[in-house]
N, C-alpha and C positions, 0 to 999 in steps of 0.2 A: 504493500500500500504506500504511494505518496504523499509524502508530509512536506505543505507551504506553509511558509508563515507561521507554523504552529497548529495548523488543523488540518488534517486530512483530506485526500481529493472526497470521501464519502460525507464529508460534512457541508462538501459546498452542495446549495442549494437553487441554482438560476440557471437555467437555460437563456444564453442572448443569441440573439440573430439580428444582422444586417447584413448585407449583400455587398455592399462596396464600402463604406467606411469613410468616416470626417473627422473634422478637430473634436468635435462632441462624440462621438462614438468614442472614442479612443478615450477620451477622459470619462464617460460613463465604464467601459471596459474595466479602466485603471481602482476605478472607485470602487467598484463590487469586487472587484479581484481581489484588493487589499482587504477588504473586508470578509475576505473567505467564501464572501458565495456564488460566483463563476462557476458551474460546474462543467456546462459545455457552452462553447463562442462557436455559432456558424456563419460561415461565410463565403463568398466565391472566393477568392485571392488574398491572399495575407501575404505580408513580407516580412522573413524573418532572417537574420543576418546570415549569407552563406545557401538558404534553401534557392529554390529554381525561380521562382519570381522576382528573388535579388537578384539574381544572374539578368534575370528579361528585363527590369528597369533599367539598366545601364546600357540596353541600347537604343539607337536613334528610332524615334517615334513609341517610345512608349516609358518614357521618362516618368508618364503618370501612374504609372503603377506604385511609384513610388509613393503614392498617398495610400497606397494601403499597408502602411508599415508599421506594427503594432509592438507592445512589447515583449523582450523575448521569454519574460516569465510568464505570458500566456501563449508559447507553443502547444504545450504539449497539452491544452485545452480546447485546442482547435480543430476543427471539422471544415473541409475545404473541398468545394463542388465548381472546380473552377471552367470546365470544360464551355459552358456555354457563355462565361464572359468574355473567354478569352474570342472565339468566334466573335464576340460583339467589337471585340477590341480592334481586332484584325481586317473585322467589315468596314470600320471605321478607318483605317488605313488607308484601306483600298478604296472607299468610297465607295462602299456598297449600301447605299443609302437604303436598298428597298429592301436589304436584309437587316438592317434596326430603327425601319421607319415607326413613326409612334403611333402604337395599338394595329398597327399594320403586319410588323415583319418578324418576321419568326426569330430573331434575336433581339428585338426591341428591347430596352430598358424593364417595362410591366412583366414579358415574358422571365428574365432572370429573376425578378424579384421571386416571381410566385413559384418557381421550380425549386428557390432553395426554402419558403415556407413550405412545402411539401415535401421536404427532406426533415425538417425540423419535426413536423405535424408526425413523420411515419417516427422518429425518436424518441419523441414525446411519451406514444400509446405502449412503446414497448419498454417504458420507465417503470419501476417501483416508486407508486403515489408515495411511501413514507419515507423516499428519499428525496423525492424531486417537490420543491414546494411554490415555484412559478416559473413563467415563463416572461420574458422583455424581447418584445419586438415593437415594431416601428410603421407606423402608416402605409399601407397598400403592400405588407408581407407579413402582417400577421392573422388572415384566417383562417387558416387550415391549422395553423398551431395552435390557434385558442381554440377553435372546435375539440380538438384532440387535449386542450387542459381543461376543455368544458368536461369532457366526460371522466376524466382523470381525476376528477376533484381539486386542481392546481390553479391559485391563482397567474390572473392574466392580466400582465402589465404592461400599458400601452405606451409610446413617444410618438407625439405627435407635432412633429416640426411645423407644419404650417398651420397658416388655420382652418377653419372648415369649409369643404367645397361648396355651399350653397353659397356662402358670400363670396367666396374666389368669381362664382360662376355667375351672377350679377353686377359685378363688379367689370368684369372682362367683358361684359357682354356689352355696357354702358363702356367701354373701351373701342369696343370694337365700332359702335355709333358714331363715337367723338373720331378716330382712325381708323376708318374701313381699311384702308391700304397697308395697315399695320397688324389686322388681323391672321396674319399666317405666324408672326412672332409667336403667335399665344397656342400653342400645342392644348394648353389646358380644355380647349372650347370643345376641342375632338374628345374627348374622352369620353369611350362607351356609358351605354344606361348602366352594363355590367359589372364595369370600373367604379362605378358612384355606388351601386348597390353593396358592394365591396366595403366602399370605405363606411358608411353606415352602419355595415354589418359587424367592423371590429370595432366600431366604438361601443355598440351595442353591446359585445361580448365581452369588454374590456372591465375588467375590477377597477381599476386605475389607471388615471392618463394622464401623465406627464407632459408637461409643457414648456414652452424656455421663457416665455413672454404676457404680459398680460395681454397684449392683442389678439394675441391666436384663443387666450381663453377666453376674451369676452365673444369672440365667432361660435364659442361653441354655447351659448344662448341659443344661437337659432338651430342644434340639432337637439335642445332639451333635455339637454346632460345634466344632472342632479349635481350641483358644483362642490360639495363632499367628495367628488369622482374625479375632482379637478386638483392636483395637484404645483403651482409654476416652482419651476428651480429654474432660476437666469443660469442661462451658461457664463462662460470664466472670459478673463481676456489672456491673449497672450504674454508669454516675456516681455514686459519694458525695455525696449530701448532705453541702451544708457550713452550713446552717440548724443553729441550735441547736432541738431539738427538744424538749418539755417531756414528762417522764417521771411514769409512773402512781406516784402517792404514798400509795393507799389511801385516800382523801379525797372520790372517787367512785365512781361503775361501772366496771367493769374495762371496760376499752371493745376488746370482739374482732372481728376481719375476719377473711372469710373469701371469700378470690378464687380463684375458680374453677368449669367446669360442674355444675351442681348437680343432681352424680349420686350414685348412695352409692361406687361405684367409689373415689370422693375421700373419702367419709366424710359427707356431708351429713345423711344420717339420724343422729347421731353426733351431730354438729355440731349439730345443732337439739335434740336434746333435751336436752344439755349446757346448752343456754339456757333450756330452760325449767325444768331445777335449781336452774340458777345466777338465776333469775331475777331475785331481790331484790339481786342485789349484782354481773351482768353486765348487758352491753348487746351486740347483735351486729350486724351489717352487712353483706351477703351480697352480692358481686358477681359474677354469671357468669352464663351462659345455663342456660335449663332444655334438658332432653335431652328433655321432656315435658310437657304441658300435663294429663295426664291420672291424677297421684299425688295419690291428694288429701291424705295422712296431711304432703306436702309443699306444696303450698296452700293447706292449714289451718294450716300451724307457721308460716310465712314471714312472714305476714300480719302477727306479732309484732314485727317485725323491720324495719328499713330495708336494703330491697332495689332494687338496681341492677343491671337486664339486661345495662348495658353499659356498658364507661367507655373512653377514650382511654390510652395509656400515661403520659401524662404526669399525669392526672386522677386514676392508681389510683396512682400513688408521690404526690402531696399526699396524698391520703386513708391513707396508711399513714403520714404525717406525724402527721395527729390523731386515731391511733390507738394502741394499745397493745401489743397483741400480736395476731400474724397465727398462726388455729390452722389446721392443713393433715393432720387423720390419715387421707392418703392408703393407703387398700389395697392398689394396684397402681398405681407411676407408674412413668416412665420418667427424669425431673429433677423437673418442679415449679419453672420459673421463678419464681411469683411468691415461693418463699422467697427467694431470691436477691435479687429485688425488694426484698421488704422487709428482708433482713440489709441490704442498700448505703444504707437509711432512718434505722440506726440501731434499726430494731424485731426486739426475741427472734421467735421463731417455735417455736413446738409442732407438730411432724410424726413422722414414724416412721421405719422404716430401710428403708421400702419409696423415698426417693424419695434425691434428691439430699443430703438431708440427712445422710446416711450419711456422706457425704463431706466435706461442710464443717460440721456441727455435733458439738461436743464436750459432752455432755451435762451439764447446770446449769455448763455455762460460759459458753458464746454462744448457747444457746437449751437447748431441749426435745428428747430424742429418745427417742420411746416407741415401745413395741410398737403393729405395727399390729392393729386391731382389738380392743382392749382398752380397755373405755371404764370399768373402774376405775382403769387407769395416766393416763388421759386426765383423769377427775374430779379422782384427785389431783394429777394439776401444776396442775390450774386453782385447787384448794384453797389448796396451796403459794402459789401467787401471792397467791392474798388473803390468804394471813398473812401473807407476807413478801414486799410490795409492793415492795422496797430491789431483788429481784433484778432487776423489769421494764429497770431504768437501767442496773445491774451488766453484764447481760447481752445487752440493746442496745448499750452502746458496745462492748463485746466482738466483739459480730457486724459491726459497724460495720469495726470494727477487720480483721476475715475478709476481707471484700468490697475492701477498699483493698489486697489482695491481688493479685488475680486479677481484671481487669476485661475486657470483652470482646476489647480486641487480643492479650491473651495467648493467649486462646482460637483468636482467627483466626490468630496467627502461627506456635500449634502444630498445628493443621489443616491448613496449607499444608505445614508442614514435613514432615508424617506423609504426605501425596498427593505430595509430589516425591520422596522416597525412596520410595514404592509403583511411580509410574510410570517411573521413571527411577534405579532400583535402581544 
């Protein structure tokens, strides 16, 4: 028998699943680990120092696997189904678009998700109930696994990163009105009756549901979740920068970033024409995947602009170094890592009260917090900045100041703590 920490592999008690892996997975991981109850982690692709997907990160075009890189004290915890991401990986390469089109293509995104809840769901049923005491999985992969800890008598512990699809999907819809030519951005509008039926059905089955933000749990009002069932834990920020970083004087371009998928859902239509206002006196930078090859009013704007499809985590915190301010007038999020990102930089951030920033920005103190969808509230703080360049400094180290806070183990240490009083009441 294996002895961690001081308890046995027979005493941990959590089944987790996720399928690909982020800054928050890995600090939920961390947290339940330390705390002895990991019993099994499933996933497509893990990278552990020396196995074979270290090996495939280090070469040209698939660098990003490197974000699936976890720690190596949870190897030998790990359950690994990687065969049909890696097809995903490689259609992507190739530009086989109709083999990971969304809800279309037989390796799409949804398809990976629900093959490895279906690996977890068949683990689940062939568990001894008075070992295994729950399950943590994560929006649109976990029901097949709560079915199987329905019958199990196992609690089921839901993360639900964004908020809930009935306000996503009037929200986008009223996007699509105001941007018709912007609507191919928004992949979310396709999404089957069966996909919706889906998410409804794990929230339903879910004991508990975790959340990062108060906005995502004030969405779930309109699916009439008993908020006893609601639990928020902010995620963490990163390492602080302890670089002195050199702050915008008005002396140049206002130099803005803007990380993330470049859809309008996040504001992208918003975001580029703000630049092309601002022209004579901004500069912008755009890093994320497109959701589409086929916008062109988004093809035509970009082309303005220094654009990068994809950076490393360590690559997009230097670049938020030689950068200004990070603008994010997300419509509908669930957190919005990369404000966090850039608050732990030392850089303000312009967002709305649709994302995380609700929570950690106090408005023209340590950043920007405007209505979402309002791109005269948006015009004018980017105005404000060019008259009164003094805030960009003011109000970076302020955010600076936020994030030296709250940094990820906070996060994992009250995650674990919020799962052992669930399962062991």
């Amino acid at each position: 028998m294996e002895f961690i920490n001081g308890s046995s592999t027979s005493d941990r008690l959590i089944v987790f699943s996720h399928p690909f892996g982020n800054a928050n997975v890995r600090s939920a991981l961390s947290g339940l680990y330390q705390a002895g109850l990991i019993a099994r982690f499933f996933t497509s692709i893990a990278v552990y120092p020396g196995n074979y997907f270290d090996m495939l990160s280090r070469l040209p075009g698939f660098q990003s696997v490197q974000r699936r890189r976890y720690s190596p004290s949870l190897k030998n915890y790990t359950t690994q189904y990687p065969l049909h991401e890696l097809v995903r990986l490689l259609s992507l390469q190739c530009r086989l678009n109709f083999l990971v089109e969304h809800g279309k293509g037989l390796f799409a995104t949804d398809n990976i998700i629900q093959q490895l809840d279906k690996k977890v769901a068949s683990y689940i049923s062939k568990s001894n109930p008075s070992f295994l005491k729950g399950i943590y999985a994560y929006e649109d992969g976990a029901l097949q696994s709560f079915m199987a800890a329905e019958e199990m008598g196992i609690r089921k512990l839901y993360d639900l990163p964004i908020g809930y699809w009935r306000v996503a999907k009037d929200i986008l819809e009223d996007e699509k009105m105001k941007w018709p030519e912007w609507a191919c951005t928004m992949p979310a509008l396709k999404d089957s009756a069966r996909k919706l039926l889906r998410k409804d059905e794990e929230l339903r089955l879910a004991d508990k549901i975790f959340v990062a933000g108060s906005y995502t749990a004030s969405t779930l009002e309109r699916a009439s979740i008993q908020k006893n069932k609601i639990q928020i834990i902010p995620y963490g920020f990163p390492d602080t920068t302890s670089m002195s970083r050199s702050y915008y004087k008005g002396k140049h371009k206002l130099k803005l970033l803007y990380v993330g998928s470049l859809t309008q859902r996040k504001g992208i239509a918003d975001v580029l024409h703000l630049a092309e206002y601002f022209s004579s006196s901004v500069s912008l930078t755009l890093v994320g995947k497109k959701t589409t090859h086929d916008c062109k009013p988004l093809n035509s704007m970009m082309k303005h602009h220094d654009y990068f499809p994809g950076m490393s985590h360590a690559e997009i915190l230097r670049l938020m170094q030689s950068h200004d301010v990070l603008i994010f007038p997300s419509l509908f999020e669930g957190f919005g890592l990369v404000i966090t990102e850039a608050m732990s930089q030392g850089m303000p951030v312009i967002t709305t009260e649709r994302t995380c920033g609700a929570d950690f920005i106090q408005h023209k103190q340590n950043g920007w917090l405007i209505e979402a969808g309002n791109k005269y509230v948006l015009y004018d703080t980017v105005q404000e900045i060019l008259d009164r360049p003094y805030l960009v400094e003011e109000f970076g180290r302020n955010a600076l100041g936020t994030a030296k806070k709250r940094p990820w183990a906070v996060y994992a240490s009250e995650l674990a703590e919020a799962v052992t009083k669930d399962i062991m009441p």
